[in-house]
C-alpha positions in Angstrom: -44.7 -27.2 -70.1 -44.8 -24.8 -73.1 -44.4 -22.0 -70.8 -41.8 -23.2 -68.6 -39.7 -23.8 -72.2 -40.8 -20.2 -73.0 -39.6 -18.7 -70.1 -36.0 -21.0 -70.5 -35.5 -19.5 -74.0 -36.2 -16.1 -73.1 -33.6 -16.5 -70.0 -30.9 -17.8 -72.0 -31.5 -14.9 -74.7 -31.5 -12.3 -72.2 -28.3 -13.5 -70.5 -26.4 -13.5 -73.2 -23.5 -14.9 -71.9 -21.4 -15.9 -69.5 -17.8 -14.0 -68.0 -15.4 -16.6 -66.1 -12.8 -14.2 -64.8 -9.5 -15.0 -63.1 -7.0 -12.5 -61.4 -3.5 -13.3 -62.1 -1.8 -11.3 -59.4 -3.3 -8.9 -57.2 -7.2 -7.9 -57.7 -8.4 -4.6 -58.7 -10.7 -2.5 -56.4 -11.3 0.7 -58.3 -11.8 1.5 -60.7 -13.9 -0.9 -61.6 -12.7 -2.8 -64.7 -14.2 -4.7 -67.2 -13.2 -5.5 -70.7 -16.3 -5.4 -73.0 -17.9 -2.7 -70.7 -15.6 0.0 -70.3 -16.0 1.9 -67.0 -15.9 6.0 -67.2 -14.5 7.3 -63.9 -16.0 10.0 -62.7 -12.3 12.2 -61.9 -9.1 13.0 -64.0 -7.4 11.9 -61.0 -9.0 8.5 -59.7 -7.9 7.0 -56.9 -6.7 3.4 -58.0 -6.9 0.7 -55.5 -6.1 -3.2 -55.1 -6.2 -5.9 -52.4 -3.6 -6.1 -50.1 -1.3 -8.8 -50.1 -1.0 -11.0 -47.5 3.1 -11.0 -46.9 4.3 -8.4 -44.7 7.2 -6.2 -45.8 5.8 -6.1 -49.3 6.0 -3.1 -51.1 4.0 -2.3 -54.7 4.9 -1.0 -58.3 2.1 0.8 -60.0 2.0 1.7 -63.8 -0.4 3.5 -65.6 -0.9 2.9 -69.8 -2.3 5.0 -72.3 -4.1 2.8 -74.3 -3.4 2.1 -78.0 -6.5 2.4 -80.1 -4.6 -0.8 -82.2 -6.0 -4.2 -80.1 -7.4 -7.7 -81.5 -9.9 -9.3 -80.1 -10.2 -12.6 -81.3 -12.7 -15.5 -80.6 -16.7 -16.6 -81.3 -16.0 -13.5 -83.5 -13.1 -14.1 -85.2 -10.2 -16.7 -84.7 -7.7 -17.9 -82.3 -7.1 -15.7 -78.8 -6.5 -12.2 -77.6 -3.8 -9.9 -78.4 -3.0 -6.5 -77.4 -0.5 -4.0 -76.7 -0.9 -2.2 -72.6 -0.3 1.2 -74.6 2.3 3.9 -73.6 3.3 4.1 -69.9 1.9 7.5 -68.4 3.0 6.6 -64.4 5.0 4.1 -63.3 5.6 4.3 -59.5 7.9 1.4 -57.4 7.9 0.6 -53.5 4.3 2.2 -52.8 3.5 1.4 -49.3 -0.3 1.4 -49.5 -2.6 -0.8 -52.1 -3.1 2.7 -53.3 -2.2 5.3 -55.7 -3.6 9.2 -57.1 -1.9 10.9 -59.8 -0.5 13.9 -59.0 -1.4 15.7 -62.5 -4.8 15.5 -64.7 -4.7 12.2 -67.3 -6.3 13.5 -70.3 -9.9 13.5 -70.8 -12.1 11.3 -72.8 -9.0 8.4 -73.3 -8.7 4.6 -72.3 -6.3 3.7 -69.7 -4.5 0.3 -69.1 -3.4 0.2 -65.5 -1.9 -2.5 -63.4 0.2 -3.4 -60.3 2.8 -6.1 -58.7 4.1 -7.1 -55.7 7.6 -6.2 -54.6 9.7 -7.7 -51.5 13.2 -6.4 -51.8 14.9 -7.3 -55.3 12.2 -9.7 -55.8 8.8 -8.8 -58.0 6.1 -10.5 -59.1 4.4 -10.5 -62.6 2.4 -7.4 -63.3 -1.5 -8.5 -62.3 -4.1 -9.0 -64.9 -6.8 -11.1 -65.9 -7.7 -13.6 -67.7 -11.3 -14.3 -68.9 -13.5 -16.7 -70.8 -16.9 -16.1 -72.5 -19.2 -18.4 -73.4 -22.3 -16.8 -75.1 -25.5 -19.3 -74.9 -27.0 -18.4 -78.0 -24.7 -19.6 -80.8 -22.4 -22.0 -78.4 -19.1 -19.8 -78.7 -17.0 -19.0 -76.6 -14.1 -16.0 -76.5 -11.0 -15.8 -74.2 -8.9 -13.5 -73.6 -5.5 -13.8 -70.9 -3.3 -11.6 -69.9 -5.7 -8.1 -70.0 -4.8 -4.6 -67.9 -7.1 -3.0 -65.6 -9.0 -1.0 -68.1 -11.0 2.1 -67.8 -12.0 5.8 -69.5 -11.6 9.3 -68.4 -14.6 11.7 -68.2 -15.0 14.6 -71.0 -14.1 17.7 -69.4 
């Protein structure tokens, strides 16, 4: 008995905690994104991909952030929610046919990125897709949450 306990405690303390992630909108592909463990692409010019959406004749917006180093984070470690600014826009393209996009120019090296995209049939357009998430960390009982959060990712050193 001691040792199943044993080997309980040691599960929860590895895990850590739990993500409970929601899309709002259309869902990312690549690059992979992640709030607390920032993804490094591997390209200045990533390809950035999303699911399709289901209605034909729709058309996407894409917009690409420079993130500002200024951002809360709030929760188990502070107070309250999440707030944050999506940064300066870099790219923002309208009526892409594809769930696709490549810059055409370099972003700069070693920088965070916000990006994100929306769904567009005729004068109509949907919110800009994001996610919200929840975290409840075992050890401690807190939980964070966070709603409304780009796509985020970093660019390689050169």
């Amino acid at each position: 008995m001691k040792k199943i306990l044993f080997a309980l405690i040691l599960l929860i303390s590895v895990s850590g905690c739990i993500p409970d992630r929601h899309y709002e909108g259309l869902k990312p592909i690549s690059p992979e994104t992640d709030y607390y463990l920032l993804n490094t692409v591997d390209t200045l010019q990533p390809e950035f991909r999303w699911e399709p959406a289901l209605e034909e004749g729709t058309t996407y917006d894409f917009c690409l952030w420079e993130a500002t180093t200024s951002f809360q984070r709030k929760g188990f470690l502070g107070t309250g929610g999440t707030s944050q600014n999506w940064g300066t826009i870099v790219y923002c393209i309208e009526n892409l046919r594809d769930p696709q996009y490549r810059p055409d120019k370099p972003l700069e090296p070693e920088t965070l990125y916000n990006w994100s995209v929306r769904k567009r049939r005729g004068s109509n357009v949907s919110s800009w897709s994001a996610f919200d998430q929840t975290t409840i960390v075992l050890i401690g009982g807190g939980t964070t949450s966070m709603s409304n959060v780009p796509f985020r990712f970093i660019t390689p050193a050169i």
